[in-house]
N, CA and C atoms as a LAMMPS dump frame, in Angstrom:
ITEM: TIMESTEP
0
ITEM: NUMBER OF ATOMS
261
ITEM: BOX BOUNDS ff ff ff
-5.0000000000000000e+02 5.0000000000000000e+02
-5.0000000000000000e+02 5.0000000000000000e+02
-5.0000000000000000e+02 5.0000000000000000e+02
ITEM: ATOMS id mol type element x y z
1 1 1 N 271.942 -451.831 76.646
2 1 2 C 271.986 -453.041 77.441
3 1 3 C 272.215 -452.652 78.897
4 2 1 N 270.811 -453.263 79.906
5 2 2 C 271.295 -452.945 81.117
6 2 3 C 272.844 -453.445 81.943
7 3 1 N 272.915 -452.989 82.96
8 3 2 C 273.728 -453.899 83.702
9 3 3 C 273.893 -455.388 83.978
10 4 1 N 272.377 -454.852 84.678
11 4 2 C 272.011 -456.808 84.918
12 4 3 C 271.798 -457.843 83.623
13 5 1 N 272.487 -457.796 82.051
14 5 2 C 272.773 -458.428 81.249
15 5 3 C 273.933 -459.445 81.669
16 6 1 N 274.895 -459.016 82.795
17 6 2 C 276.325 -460.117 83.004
18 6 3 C 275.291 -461.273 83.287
19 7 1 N 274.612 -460.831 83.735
20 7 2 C 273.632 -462.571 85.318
21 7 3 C 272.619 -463.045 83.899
22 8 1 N 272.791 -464.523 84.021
23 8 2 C 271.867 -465.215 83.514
24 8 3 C 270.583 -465.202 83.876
25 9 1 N 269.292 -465.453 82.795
26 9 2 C 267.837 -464.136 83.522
27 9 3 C 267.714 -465.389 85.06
28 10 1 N 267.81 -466.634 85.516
29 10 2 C 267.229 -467.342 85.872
30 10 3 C 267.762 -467.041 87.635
31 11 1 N 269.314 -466.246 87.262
32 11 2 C 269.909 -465.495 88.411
33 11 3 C 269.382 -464.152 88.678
34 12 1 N 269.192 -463.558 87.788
35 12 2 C 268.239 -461.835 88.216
36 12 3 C 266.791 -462.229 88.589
37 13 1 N 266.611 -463.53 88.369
38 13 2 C 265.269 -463.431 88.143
39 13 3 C 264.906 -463.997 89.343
40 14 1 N 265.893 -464.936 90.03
41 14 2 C 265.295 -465.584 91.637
42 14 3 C 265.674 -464.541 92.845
43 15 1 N 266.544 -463.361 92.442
44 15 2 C 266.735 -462.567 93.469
45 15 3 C 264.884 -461.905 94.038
46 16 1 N 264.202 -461.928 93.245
47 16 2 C 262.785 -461.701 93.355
48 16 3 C 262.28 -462.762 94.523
49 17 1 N 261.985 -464.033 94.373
50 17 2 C 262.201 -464.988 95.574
51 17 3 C 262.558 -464.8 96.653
52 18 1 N 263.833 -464.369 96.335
53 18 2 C 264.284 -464.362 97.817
54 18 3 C 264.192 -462.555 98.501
55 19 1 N 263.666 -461.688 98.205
56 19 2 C 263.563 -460.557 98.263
57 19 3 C 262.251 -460.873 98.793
58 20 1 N 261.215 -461.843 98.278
59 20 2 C 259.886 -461.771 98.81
60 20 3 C 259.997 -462.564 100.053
61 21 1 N 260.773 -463.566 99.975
62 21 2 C 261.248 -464.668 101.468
63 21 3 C 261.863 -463.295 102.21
64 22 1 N 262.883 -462.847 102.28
65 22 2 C 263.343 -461.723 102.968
66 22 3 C 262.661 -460.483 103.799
67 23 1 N 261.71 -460.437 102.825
68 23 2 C 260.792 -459.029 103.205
69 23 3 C 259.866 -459.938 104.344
70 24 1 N 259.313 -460.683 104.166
71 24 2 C 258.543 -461.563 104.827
72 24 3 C 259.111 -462.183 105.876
73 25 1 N 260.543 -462.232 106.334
74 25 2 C 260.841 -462.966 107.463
75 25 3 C 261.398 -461.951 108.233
76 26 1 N 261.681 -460.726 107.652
77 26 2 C 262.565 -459.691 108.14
78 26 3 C 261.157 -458.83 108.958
79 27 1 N 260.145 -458.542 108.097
80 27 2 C 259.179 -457.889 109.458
81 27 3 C 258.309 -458.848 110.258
82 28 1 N 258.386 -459.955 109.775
83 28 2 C 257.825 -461.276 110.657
84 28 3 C 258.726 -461.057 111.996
85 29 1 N 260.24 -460.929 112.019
86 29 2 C 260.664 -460.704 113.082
87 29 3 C 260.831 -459.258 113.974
88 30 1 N 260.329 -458.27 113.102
89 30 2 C 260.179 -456.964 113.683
90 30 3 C 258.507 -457.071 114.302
91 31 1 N 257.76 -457.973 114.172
92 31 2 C 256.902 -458.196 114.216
93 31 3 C 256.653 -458.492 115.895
94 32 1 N 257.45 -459.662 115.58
95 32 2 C 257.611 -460.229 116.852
96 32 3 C 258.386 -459.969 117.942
97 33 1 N 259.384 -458.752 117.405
98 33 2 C 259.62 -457.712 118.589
99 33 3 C 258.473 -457.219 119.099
100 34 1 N 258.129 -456.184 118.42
101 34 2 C 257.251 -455.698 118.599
102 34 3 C 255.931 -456.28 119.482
103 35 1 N 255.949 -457.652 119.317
104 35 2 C 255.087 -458.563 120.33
105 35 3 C 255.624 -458.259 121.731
106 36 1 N 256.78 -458.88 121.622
107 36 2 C 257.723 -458.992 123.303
108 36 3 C 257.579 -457.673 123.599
109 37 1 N 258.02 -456.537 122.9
110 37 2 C 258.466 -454.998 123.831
111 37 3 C 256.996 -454.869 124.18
112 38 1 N 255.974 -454.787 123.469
113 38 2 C 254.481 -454.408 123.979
114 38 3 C 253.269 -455.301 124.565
115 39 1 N 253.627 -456.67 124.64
116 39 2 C 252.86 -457.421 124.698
117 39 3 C 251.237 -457.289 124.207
118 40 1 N 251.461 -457.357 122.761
119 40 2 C 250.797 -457.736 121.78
120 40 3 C 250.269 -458.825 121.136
121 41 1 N 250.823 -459.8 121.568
122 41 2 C 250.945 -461.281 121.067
123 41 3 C 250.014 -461.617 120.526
124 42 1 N 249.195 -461.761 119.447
125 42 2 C 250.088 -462.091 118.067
126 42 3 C 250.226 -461.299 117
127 43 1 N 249.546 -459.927 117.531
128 43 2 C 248.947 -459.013 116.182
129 43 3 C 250.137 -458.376 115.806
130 44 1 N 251.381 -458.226 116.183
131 44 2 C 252.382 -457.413 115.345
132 44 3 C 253.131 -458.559 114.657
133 45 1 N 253.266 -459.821 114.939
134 45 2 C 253.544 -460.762 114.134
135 45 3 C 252.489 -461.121 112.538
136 46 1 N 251.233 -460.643 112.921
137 46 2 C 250.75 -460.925 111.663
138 46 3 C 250.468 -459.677 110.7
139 47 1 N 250.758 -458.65 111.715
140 47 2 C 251.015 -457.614 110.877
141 47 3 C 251.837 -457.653 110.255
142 48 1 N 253.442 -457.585 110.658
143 48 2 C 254.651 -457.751 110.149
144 48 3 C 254.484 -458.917 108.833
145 49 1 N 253.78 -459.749 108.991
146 49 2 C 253.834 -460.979 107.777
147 49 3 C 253.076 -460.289 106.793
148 50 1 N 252.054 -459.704 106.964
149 50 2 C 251.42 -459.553 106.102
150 50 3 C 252.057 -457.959 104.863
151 51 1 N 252.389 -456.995 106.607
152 51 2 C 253.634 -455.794 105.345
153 51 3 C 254.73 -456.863 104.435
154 52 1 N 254.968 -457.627 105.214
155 52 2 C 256.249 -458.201 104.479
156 52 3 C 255.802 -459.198 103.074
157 53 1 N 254.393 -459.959 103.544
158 53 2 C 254.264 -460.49 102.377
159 53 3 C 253.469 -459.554 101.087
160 54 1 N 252.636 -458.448 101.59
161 54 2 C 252.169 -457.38 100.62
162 54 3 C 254.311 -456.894 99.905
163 55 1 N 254.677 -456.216 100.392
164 55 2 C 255.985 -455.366 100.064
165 55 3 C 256.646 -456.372 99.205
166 56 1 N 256.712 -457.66 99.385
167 56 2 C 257.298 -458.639 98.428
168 56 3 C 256.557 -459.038 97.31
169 57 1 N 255.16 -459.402 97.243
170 57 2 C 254.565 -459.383 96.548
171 57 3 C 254.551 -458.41 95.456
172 58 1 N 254.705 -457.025 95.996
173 58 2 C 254.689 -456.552 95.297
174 58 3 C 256.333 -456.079 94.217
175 59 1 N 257.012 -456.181 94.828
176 59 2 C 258.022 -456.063 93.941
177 59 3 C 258.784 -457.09 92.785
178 60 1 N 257.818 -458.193 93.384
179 60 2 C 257.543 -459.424 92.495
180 60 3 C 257.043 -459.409 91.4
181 61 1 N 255.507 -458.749 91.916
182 61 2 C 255.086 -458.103 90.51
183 61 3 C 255.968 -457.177 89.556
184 62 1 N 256.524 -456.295 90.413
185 62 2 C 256.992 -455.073 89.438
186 62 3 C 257.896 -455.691 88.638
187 63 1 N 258.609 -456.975 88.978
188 63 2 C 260.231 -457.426 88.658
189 63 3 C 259.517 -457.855 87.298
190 64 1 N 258.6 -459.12 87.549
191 64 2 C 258.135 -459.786 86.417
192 64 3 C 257.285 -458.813 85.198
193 65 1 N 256.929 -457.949 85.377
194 65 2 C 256.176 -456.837 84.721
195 65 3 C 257.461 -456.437 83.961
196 66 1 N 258.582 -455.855 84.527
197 66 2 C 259.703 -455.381 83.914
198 66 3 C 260.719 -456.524 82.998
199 67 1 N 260.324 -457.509 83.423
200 67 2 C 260.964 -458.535 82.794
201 67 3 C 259.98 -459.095 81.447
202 68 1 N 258.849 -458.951 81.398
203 68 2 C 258.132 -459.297 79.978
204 68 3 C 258.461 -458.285 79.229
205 69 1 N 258.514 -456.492 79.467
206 69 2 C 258.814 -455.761 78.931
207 69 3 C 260.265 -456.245 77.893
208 70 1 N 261.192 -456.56 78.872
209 70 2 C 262.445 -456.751 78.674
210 70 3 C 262.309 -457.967 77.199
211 71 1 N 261.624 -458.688 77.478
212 71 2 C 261.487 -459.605 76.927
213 71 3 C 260.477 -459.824 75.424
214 72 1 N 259.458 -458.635 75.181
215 72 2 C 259.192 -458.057 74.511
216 72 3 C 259.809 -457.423 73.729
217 73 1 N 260.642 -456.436 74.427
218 73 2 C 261.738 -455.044 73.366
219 73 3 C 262.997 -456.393 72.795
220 74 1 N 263.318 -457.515 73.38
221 74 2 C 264.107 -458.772 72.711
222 74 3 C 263.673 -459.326 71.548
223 75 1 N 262.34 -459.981 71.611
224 75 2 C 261.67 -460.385 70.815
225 75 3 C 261.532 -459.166 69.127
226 76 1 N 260.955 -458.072 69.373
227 76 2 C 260.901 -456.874 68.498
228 76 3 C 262.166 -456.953 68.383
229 77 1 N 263.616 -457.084 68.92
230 77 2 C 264.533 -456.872 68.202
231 77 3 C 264.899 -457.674 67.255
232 78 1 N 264.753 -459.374 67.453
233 78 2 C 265.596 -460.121 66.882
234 78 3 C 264.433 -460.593 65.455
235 79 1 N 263.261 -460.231 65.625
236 79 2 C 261.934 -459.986 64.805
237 79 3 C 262.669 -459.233 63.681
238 80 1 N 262.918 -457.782 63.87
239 80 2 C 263.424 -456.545 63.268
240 80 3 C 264.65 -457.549 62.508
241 81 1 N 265.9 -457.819 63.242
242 81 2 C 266.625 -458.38 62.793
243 81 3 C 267.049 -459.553 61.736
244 82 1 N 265.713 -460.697 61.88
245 82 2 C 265.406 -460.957 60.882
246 82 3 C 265.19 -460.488 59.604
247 83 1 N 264.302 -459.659 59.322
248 83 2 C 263.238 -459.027 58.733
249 83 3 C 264.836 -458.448 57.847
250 84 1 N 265.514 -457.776 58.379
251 84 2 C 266.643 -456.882 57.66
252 84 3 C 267.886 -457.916 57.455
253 85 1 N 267.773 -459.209 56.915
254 85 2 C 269.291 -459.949 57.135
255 85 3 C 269.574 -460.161 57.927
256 86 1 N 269.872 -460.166 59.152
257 86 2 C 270.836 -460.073 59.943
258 86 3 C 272.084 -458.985 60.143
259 87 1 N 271.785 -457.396 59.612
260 87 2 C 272.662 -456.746 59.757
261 87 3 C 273.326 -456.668 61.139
């Protein structure tokens, strides 16, 4: 049993949300430094959105990928568990 078993899945599971909101507002504003120090205006802002919304996206994916797994090896257990009584 991992760690993240204390958190209810609906709490492990929105930290993903906000990790993708995060990633996305956090180089949105490195972004837009990056505007002011170089005068760039607007291309490091949509750069920054777009690393931030690719980098969230993607760990979104990975979360939910790891979470069917999770949810799979559950299923096979309580399957198994049946199957044998309930030992």
């Amino acid at each position: 049993m991992s760690a993240d078993k204390r958190f209810p899945g609906w709490v492990r599971y929105s930290g993903a949300g906000i990790e993708l909101a995060g990633a996305t507002a956090g180089l949105a504003l490195l972004g837009y430094w990056v505007d002011g120090k170089f005068g760039t205006k607007p291309w490091g802002i949509l750069v920054g959105v777009l690393f931030g919304l690719v980098g969230g996206l993607y760990n979104l994916v990975r979360e939910s990928l790891e979470a069917v797994k999770e949810g799979q090896a559950e299923d096979a257990e309580a399957k198994n568990d049946r199957r044998n009584g309930g030992d």
